[in-house]
C-alpha positions as CSV (number, residue, x, y, z in Angstrom):
1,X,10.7,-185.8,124.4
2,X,9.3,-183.6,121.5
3,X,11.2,-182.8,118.3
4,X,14.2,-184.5,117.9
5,X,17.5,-183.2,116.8
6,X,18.7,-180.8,119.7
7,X,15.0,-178.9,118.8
8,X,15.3,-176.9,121.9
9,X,18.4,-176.2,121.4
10,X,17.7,-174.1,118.5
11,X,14.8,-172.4,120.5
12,X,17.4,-171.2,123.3
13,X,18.4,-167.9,121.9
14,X,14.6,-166.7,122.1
15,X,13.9,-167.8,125.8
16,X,13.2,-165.4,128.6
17,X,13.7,-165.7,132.1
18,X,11.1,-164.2,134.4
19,X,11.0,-163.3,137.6
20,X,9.0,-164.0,141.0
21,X,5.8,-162.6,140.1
22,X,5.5,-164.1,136.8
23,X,2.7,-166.4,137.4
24,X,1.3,-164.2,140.5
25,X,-2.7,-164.5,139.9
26,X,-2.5,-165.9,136.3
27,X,-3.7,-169.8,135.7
28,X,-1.2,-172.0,134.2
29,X,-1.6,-175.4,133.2
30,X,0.5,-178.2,134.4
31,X,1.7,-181.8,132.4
32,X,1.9,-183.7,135.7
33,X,3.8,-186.3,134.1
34,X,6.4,-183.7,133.0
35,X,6.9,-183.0,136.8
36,X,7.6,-187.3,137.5
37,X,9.6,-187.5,134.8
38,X,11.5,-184.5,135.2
39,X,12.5,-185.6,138.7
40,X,13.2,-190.0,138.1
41,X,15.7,-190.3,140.0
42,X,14.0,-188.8,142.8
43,X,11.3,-191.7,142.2
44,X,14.2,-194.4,143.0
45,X,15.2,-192.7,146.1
46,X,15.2,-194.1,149.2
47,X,12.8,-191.8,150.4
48,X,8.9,-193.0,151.0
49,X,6.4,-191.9,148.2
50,X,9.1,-189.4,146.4
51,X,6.5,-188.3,144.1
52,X,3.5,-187.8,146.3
53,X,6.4,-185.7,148.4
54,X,7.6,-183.5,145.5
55,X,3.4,-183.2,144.2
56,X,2.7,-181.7,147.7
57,X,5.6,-179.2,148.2
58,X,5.3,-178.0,144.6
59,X,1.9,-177.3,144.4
60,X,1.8,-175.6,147.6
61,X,5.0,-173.2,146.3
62,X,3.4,-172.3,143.1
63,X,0.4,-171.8,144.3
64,X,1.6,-169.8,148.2
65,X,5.1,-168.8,147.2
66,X,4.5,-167.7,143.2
67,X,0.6,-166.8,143.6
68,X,-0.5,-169.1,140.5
69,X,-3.5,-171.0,140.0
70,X,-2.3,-174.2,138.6
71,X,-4.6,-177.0,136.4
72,X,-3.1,-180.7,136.6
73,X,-3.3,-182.2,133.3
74,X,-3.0,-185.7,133.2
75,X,-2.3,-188.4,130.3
76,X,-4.8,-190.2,128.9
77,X,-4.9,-193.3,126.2
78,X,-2.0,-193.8,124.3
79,X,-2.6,-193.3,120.7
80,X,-1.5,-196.3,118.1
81,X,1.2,-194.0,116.6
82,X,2.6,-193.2,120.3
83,X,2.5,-196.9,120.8
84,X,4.5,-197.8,118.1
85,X,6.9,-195.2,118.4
86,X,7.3,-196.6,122.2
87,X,7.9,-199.8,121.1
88,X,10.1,-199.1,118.6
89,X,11.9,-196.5,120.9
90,X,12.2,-199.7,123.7
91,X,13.3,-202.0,121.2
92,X,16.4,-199.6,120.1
93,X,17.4,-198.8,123.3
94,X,17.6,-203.0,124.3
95,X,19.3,-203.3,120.7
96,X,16.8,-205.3,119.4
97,X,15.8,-205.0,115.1
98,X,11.9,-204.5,115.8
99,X,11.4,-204.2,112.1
100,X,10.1,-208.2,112.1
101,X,8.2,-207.4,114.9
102,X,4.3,-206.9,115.5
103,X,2.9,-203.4,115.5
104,X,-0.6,-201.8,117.2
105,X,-2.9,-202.1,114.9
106,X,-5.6,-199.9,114.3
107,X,-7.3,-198.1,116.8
108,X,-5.3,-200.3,119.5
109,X,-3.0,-199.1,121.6
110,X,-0.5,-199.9,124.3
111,X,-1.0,-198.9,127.9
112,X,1.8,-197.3,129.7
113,X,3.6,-198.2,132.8
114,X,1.3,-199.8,135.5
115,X,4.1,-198.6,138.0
116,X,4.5,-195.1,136.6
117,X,0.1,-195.3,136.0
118,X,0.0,-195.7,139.6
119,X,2.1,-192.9,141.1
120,X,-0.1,-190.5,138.8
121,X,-3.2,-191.5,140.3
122,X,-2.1,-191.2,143.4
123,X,-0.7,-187.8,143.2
124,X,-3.9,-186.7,141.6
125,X,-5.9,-187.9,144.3
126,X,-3.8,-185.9,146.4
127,X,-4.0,-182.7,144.3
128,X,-8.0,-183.3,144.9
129,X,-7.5,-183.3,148.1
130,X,-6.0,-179.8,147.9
131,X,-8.3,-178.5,146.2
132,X,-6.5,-178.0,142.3
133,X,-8.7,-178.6,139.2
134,X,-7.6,-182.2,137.2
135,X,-8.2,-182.4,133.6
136,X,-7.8,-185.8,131.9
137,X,-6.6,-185.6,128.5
138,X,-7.3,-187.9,125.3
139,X,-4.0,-188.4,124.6
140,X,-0.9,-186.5,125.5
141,X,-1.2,-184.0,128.2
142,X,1.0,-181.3,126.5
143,X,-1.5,-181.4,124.0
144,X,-4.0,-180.6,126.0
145,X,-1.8,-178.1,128.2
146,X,-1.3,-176.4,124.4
147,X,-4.9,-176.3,123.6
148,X,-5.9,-174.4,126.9
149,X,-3.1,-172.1,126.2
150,X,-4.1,-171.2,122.4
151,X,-8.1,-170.8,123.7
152,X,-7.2,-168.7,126.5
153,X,-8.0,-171.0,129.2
154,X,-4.9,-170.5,130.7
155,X,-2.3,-167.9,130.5
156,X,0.6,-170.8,130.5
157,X,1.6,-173.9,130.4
158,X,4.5,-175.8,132.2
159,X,6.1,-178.8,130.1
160,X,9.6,-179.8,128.9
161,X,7.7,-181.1,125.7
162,X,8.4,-179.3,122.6
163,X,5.4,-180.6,120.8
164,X,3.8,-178.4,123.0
165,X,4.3,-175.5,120.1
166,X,2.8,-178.1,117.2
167,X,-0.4,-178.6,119.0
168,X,-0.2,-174.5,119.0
169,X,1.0,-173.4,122.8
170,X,1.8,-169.4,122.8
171,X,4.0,-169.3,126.1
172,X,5.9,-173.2,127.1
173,X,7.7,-172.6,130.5
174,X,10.3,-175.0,130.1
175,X,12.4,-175.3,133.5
176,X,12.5,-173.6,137.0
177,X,16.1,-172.2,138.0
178,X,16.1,-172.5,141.8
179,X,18.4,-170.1,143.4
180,X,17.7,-167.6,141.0
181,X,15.8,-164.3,141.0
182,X,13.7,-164.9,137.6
183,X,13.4,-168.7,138.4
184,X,11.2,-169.1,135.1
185,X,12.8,-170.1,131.7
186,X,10.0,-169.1,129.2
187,X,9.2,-169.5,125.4
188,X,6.6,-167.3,123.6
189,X,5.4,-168.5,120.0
190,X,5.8,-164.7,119.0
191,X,9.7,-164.4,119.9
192,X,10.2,-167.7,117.6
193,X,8.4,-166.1,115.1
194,X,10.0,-162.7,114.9
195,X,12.9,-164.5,115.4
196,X,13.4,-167.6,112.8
197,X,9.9,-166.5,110.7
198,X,8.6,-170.5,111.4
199,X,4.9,-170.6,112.5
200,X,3.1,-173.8,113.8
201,X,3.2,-175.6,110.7
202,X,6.6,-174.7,109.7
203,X,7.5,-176.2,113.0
204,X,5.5,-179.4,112.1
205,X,7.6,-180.0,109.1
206,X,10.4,-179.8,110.8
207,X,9.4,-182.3,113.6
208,X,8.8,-184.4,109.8
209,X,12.0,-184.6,108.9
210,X,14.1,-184.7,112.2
211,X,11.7,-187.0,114.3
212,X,9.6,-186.4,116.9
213,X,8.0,-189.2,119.3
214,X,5.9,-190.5,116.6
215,X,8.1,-190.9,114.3
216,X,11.2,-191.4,115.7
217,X,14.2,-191.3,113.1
218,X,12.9,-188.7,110.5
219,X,14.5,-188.6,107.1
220,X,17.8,-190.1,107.3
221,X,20.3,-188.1,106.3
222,X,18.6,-184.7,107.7
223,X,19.5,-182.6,110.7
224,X,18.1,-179.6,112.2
225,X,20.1,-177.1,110.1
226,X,18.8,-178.8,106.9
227,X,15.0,-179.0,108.2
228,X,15.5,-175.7,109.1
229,X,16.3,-174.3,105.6
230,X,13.8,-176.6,104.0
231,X,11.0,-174.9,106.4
232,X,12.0,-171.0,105.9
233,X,12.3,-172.1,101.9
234,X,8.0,-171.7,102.1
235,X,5.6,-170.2,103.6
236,X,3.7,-171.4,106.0
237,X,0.6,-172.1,103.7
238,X,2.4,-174.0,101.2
239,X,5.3,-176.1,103.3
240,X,2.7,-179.2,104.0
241,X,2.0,-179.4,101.0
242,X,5.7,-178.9,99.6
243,X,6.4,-182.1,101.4
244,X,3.9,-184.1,100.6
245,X,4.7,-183.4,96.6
246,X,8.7,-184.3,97.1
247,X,7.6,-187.5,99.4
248,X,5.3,-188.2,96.1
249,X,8.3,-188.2,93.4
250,X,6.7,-185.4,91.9
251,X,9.2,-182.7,91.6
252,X,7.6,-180.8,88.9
253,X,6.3,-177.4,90.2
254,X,10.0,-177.2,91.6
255,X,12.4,-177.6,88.6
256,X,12.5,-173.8,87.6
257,X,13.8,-173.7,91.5
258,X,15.8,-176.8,91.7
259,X,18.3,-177.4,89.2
260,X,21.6,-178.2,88.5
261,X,24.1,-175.1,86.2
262,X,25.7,-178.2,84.2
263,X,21.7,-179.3,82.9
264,X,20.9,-175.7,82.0
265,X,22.0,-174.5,78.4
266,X,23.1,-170.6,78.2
267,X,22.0,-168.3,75.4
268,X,24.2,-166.5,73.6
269,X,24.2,-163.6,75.2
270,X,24.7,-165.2,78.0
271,X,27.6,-167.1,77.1
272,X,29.5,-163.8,76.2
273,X,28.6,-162.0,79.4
274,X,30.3,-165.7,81.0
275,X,33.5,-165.1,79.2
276,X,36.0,-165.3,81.5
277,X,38.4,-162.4,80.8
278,X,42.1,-162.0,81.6
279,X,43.5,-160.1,85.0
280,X,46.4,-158.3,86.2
281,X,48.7,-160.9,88.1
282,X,50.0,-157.9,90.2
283,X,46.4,-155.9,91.0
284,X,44.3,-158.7,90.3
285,X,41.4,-156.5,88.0
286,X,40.5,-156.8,84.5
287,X,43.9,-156.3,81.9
288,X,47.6,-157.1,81.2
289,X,50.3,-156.7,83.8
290,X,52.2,-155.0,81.1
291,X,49.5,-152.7,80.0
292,X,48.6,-151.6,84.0
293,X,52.5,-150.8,84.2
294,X,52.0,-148.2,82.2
295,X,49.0,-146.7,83.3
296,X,46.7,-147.6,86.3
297,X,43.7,-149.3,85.0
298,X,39.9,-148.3,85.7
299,X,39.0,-150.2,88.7
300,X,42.3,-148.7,90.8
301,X,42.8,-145.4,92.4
302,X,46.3,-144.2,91.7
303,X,46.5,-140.3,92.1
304,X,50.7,-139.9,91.1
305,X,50.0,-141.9,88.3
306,X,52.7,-144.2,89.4
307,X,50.5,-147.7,88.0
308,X,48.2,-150.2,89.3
309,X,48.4,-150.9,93.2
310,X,49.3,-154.6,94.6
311,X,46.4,-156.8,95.5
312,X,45.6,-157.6,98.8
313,X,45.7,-161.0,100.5
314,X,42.4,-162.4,99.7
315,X,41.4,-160.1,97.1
316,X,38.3,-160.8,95.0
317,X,38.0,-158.6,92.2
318,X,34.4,-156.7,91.9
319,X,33.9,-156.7,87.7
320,X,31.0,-158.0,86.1
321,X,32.3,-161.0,85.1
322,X,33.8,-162.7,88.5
323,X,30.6,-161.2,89.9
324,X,28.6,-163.0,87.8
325,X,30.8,-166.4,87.7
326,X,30.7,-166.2,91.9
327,X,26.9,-166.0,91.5
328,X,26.4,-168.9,89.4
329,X,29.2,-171.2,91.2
330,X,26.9,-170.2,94.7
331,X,23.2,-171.1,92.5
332,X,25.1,-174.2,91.3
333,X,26.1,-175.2,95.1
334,X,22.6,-174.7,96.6
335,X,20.8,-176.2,93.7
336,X,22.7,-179.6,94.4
337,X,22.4,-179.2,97.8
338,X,18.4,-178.7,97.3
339,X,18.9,-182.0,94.7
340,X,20.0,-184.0,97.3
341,X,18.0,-183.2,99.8
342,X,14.8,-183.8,98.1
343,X,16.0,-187.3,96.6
344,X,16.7,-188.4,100.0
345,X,12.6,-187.1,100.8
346,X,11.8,-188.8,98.1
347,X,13.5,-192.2,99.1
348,X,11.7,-191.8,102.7
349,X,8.5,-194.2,102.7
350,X,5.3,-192.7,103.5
351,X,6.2,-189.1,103.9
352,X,5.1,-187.4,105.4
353,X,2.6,-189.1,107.6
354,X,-0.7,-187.6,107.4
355,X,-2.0,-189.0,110.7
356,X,0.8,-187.4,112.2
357,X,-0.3,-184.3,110.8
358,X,-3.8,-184.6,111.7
359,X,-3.1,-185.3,114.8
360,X,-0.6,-182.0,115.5
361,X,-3.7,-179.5,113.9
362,X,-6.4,-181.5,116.2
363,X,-7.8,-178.9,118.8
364,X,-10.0,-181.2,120.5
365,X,-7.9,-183.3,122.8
366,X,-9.7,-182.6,125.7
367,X,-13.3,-184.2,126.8
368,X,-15.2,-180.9,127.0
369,X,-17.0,-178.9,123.8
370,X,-15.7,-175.6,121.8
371,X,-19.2,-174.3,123.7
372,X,-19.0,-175.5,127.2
373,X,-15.0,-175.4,127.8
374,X,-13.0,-177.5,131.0
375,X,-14.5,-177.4,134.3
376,X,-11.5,-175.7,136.1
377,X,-12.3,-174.5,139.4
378,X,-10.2,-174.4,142.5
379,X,-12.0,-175.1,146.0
380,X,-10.9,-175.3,149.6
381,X,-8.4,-177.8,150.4
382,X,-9.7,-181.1,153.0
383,X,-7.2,-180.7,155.1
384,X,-7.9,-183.4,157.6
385,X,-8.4,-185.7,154.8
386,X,-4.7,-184.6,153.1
387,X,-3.7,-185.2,157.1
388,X,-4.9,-188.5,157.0
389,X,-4.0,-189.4,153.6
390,X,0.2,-188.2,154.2
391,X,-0.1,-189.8,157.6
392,X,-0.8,-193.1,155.5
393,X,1.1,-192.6,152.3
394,X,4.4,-190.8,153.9
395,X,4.0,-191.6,157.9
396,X,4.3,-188.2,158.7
397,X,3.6,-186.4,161.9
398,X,-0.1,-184.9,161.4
399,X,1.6,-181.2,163.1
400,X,4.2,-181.7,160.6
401,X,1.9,-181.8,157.3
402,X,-0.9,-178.8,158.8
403,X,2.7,-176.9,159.7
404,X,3.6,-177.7,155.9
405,X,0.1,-176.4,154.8
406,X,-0.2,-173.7,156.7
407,X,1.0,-171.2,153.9
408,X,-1.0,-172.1,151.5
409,X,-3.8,-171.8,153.8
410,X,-2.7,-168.4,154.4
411,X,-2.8,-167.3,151.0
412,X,-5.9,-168.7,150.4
413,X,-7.3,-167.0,153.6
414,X,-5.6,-163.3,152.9
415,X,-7.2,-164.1,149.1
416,X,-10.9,-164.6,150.8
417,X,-10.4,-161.3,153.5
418,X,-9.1,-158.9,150.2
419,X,-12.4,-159.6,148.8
420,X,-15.1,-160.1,152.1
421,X,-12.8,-158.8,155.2
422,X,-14.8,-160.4,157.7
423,X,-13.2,-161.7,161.2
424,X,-12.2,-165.0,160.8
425,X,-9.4,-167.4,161.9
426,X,-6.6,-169.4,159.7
427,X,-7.3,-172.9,159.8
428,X,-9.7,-172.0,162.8
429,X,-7.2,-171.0,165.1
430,X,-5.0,-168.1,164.4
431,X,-5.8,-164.3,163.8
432,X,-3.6,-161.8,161.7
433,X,-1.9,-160.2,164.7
434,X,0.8,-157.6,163.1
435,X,3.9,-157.3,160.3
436,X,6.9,-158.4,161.8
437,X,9.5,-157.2,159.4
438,X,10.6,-157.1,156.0
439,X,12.0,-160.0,154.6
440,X,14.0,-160.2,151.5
441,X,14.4,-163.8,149.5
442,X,16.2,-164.6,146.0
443,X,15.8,-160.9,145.7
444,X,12.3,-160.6,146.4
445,X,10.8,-158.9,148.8
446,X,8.3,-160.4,151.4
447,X,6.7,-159.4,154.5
448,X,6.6,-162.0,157.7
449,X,3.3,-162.3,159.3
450,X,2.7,-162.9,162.7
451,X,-0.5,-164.8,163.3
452,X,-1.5,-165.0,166.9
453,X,-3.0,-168.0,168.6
454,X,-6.4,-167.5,169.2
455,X,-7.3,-170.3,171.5
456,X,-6.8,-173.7,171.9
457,X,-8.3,-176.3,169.8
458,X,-8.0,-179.9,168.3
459,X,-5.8,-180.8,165.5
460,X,-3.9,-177.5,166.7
461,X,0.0,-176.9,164.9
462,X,2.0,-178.1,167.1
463,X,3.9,-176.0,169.4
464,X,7.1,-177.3,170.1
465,X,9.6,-174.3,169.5
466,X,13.5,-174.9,168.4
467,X,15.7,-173.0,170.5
468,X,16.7,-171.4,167.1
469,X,13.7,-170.1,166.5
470,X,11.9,-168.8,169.7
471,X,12.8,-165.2,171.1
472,X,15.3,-164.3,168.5
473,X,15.7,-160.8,167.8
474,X,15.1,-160.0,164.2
475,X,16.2,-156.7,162.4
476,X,13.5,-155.0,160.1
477,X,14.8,-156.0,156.6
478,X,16.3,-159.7,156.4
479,X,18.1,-160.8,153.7
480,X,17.9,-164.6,152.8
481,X,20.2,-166.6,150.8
482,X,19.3,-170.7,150.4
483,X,20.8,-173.5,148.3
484,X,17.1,-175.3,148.4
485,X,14.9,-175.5,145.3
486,X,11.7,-173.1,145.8
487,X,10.1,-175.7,144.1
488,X,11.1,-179.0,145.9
489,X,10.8,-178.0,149.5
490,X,8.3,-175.2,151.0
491,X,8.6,-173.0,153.5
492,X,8.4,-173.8,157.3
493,X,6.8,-170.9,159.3
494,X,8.8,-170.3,162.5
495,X,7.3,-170.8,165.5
496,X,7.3,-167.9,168.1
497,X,6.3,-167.3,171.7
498,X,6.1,-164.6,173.4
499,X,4.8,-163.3,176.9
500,X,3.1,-167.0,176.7
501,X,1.2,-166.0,173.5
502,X,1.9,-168.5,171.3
503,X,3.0,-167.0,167.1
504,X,3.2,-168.2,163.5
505,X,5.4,-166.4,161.2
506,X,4.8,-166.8,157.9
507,X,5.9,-165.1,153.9
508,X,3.8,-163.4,152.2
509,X,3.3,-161.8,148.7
510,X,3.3,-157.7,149.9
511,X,0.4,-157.1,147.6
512,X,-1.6,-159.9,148.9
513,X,-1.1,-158.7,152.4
514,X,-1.8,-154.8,151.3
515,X,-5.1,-156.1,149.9
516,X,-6.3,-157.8,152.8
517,X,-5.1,-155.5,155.9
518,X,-4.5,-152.6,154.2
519,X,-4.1,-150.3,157.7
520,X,-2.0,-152.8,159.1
521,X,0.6,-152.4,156.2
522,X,-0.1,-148.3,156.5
523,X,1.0,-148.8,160.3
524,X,4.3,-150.8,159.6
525,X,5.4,-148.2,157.1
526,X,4.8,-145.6,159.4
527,X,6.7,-147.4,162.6
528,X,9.8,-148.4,160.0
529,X,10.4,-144.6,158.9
530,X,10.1,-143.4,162.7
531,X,12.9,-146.2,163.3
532,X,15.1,-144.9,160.2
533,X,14.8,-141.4,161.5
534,X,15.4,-142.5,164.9
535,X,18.8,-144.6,163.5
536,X,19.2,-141.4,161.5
537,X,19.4,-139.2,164.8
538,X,21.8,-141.6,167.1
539,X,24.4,-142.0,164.4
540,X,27.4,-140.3,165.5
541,X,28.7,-137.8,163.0
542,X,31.6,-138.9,160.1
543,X,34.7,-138.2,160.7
544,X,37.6,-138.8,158.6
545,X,38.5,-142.0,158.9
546,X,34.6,-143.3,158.8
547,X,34.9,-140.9,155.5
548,X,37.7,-143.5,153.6
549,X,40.3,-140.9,154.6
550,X,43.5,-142.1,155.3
551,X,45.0,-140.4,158.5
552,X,48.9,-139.5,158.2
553,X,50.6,-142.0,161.2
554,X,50.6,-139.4,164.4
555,X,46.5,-139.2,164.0
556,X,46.4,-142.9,163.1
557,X,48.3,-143.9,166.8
558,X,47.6,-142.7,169.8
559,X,49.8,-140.7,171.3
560,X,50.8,-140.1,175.6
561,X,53.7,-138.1,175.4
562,X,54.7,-134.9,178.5
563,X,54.1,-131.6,176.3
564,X,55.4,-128.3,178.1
565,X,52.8,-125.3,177.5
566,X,54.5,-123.0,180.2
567,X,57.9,-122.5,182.2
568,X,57.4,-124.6,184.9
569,X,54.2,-126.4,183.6
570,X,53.8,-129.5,181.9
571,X,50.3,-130.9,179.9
572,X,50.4,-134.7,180.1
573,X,47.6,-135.5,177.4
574,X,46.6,-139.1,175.6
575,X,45.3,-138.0,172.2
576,X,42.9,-139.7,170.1
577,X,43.1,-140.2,166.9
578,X,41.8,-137.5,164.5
579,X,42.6,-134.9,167.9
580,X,43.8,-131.4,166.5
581,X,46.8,-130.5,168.6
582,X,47.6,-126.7,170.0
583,X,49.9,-124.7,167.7
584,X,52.0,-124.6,170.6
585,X,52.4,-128.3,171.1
586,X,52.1,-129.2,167.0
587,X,55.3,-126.7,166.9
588,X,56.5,-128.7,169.8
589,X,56.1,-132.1,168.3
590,X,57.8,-130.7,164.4
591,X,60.7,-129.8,166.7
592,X,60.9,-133.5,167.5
593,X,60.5,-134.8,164.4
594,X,63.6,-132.3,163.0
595,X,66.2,-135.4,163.1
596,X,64.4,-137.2,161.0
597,X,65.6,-137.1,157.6
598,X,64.8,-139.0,154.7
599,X,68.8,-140.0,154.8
600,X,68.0,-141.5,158.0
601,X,66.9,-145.6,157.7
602,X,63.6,-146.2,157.7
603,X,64.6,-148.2,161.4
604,X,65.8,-145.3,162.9
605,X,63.1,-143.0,162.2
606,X,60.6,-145.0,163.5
607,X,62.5,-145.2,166.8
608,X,63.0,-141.4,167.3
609,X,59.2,-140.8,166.0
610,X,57.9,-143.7,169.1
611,X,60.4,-143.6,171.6
């Protein structure tokens, strides 16, 4: 979808990848058919409702897990140049001419899928439930998404649409990399710029001549590279209207530009400067052979005087002359190439399309004013009537879907106490009861929450503890690696009791947490260094084998041999290894190792040494 010819492709170079908190606190508007389409095959799974499933754990992860404040933009009419373009795209892929066929006409237009139309509306209803703003565009959502980028409504905008930059997006975040410490793959209109010198409408033209979903095929013969030189050729001023001169026939303005060598008549001066003279067969510059075998000519840099020095392999001489004849043989090469190029513009029927145009620099395809601007405004998610409405849609358990919310209702909840920290409950129930530990995911670190059951109530989470996850002893700083997709699954908080209080542990953003229980944080800090000095204190000291020392082979076995200290005593001792023996019995033991001898086998040495 987007500009044709491997568009993104071309873009790759410029992307960046950012990290967890990319989109922490910053709005960011959402194609919600980019997410359904992204993810098809998931919607011919086996599984019940797969796109209500994957609308549900997403939003909840960007908006818990990546601290974002997402707008759902949704699709609206198809316009007559989309529906065409649809037609014609179904048409090709079923192999069928649709050149005899009928077209929309004017003003109509040709609804989409009532299957797909259907799972939209009901994810957005969901997304209502939860509380997330839903704009409705006129058209196409990216171009929306693109117009509350470029006015500032939003800081972002998530969509694998490349039209997004027509309709004049300044940061496109194309796909999430799950598994990944900078799960974001980003494009900023600025890094394109600096880096290929196109702006919007250079981008515009080349969406013109490779295709894009309004006009499928482009210019035939025309690929991405060629667009591409056509579009840095101008500026961004003068490209439109470039095209729409060549599509004319009228190639007037550009024949000082475009021309061929063999239609141009030199001067005379000219023509002598062209003369092609003579060169040295052996050194390859200006002159005789025999003439440079008597004396080395101007152009090489023979000190003894012996003569001209052999040319290279691949030597190009540097006088004025093959100078100028490579020059005119490269002018002569692009001026064809520009030729052909513009003849095959020229041949293209109605180019460019100036309703295709239009419709890219249109900045109203929203239903709201320059004046007023969207109604975007995120409230408190109904979370009985998202209970009721999963229960129905997915038959799931209602503990399993307030279990599944439950961090998203503690963001929104440490959110409400870092601005007003009054005493209040999660979901009615549960009180911030301490940090539990440091926690450590995709390399980003998080601290798990304990939330303490207040008392008992209806509707409560359900308590039903795994033996995995009840009275497990967990270390300070955890380190977690998982194979699931941030985006596709949330996170479960473990259940805990303990002393028959009943626990919710749950990850959250350190900032977030800092902000809303800022002593409680103070206190964990303090507790974790007393337990690192503690750890610090009870650690026996190094020795050198804990060093990466390696011992010689009497320290590295232990040893119980009878030593004799005095006449008529005798020390029996089992040493450990690293022991430092008496000078009496280390004079003792290099009495016993006197036989050996490096002419002795290896077999026999050991022997005497253990025996």
């Amino acid at each position: 979808m987007g500009v044709g010819g491997k568009f993104w492709d071309l873009l790759k170079p410029y992307a960046r990848h950012e990290g967890f908190d990319f989109l922490r606190n910053k709005r960011v508007a959402v194609d919600l058919s980019f997410w359904l389409v992204q993810h098809e095959t998931a919607i011919k799974d086996r599984a019940r409702s797969p796109h209500l499933r994957l609308t549900f754990f997403r939003t909840i992860n960007l908006f818990s897990k990546f601290g974002a404040f997402p707008v759902f933009v949704v699709d609206g009419s198809p316009s007559p140049l989309k529906s065409e373009a649809r037609i014609a795209r179904f048409f090709r892929s079923s192999g069928i001419d649709s050149s005899s066929l009928p077209v929309a006409g004017d003003g109509a237009s040709v609804e989409r899928n009532s299957t797909f139309t259907k799972y939209i509306q009901e994810c957005v209803e969901l997304l209502e439930l939860l509380g997330m703003p839903v704009v409705k565009a006129k058209g196409e959502a990216e171009a929306l998404c693109a117009q509350l980028d470029a006015e500032g409504h939003v800081d972002a905008c998530i969509t694998s649409d490349s039209d997004a930059f027509l309709f004049g997006a300044k940061c496109v975040i194309k796909t999430f990399q799950s598994n990944s410490k900078e799960p974001f793959q980003c494009y900023y209109m600025s890094d394109i710029e600096a880096g290929l010198g196109l702006k919007r409408k250079h981008l515009i033209a080349i969406s013109l001549l490779v295709g894009n979903d309004y006009y499928l095929n482009g210019v035939q013969g025309i690929g991405l590279d060629t667009a591409l030189r056509i579009a840095q050729t101008f500026s961004e001023d003068e490209i439109l209207n470039r095209l729409r001169e060549i599509g004319n026939g009228d190639t007037s303005l550009l024949q000082g530009e475009i021309r061929s060598v063999d239609d141009s008549v030199p001067s005379p001066d000219e023509s002598s400067l062209k003369r092609k003279f003579s060169h040295c067969s052996f050194c390859g510059h200006p002159g005789s052979k025999r003439t440079h075998f008597k004396s080395s000519c101007e152009y090489c840099s023979s000190t003894m005087g012996e003569g001209c020095m052999k040319k290279s392999e691949g030597f190009k001489c540097s006088c004025s002359s093959c100078d100028m004849d490579r020059k005119e043989k490269e002018q002569k090469k692009q001026d064809n190439w520009q030729l052909k190029v513009l003849s095959k513009i020229a041949l293209e029927p109605n180019f460019p399309n100036d309703a295709i145009i239009e419709m890219y620099l249109c900045n109203s395809h929203g239903y709201f004013t320059e004046n007023d601007g969207p109604c975007i405004s995120w409230e408190s998610p109904k979370t009985e009537m998202v209970v009721d409405f999963l229960a129905y849609h997915q038959l799931w358990e209602p503990s399993y879907i307030r279990r599944r919310m439950l961090p998203m209702l503690s963001t929104i909840f440490l959110r409400e106490m870092a601005k007003d920290p009054l005493k209040s409950l999660l979901y009615g129930q549960y009180e911030f009861d301490s940090i539990d530990r440091l926690k450590i995911r995709y390399g980003h670190q998080f601290y798990v929450v304990k939330w303490k059951k207040s008392a008992p109530s209806l509707g409560c989470v359900s308590c039903t503890v795994p033996p995995e996850e009840s009275n497990v002893q967990q270390d300070d700083v955890v380190e977690v690696d998982e194979s699931i997709n941030p985006f596709d699954e949330s996170d479960v908080p473990r259940i805990d009791i303990n002393n028959g209080c009943c626990f919710l542990l749950t990850d959250e953003n350190m900032d977030l947490v800092h902000a809303a229980f800022p002593e409680e944080v103070d206190r964990f800090l303090q507790e974790k260094e007393l337990k690192e000095l503690k750890r610090r204190k009870t650690e026996k000291p190094e020795t050198a084998g804990s060093r990466g020392v390696q011992l010689n082979i009497t320290e590295f076995y232990r040893s119980a041999k009878v030593y004799e200290t005095e006449p008529g005593e005798i020390l029996t001792k089992k040493t450990e290894p690293g022991e430092i023996l008496s000078s009496q019995r280390a004079e003792t033991s290099k009495e016993k190792r006197k036989p050996s001898s490096s002419n002795l086998p290896k077999s026999v040495r050991r022997r005497l040494l253990f025996d």
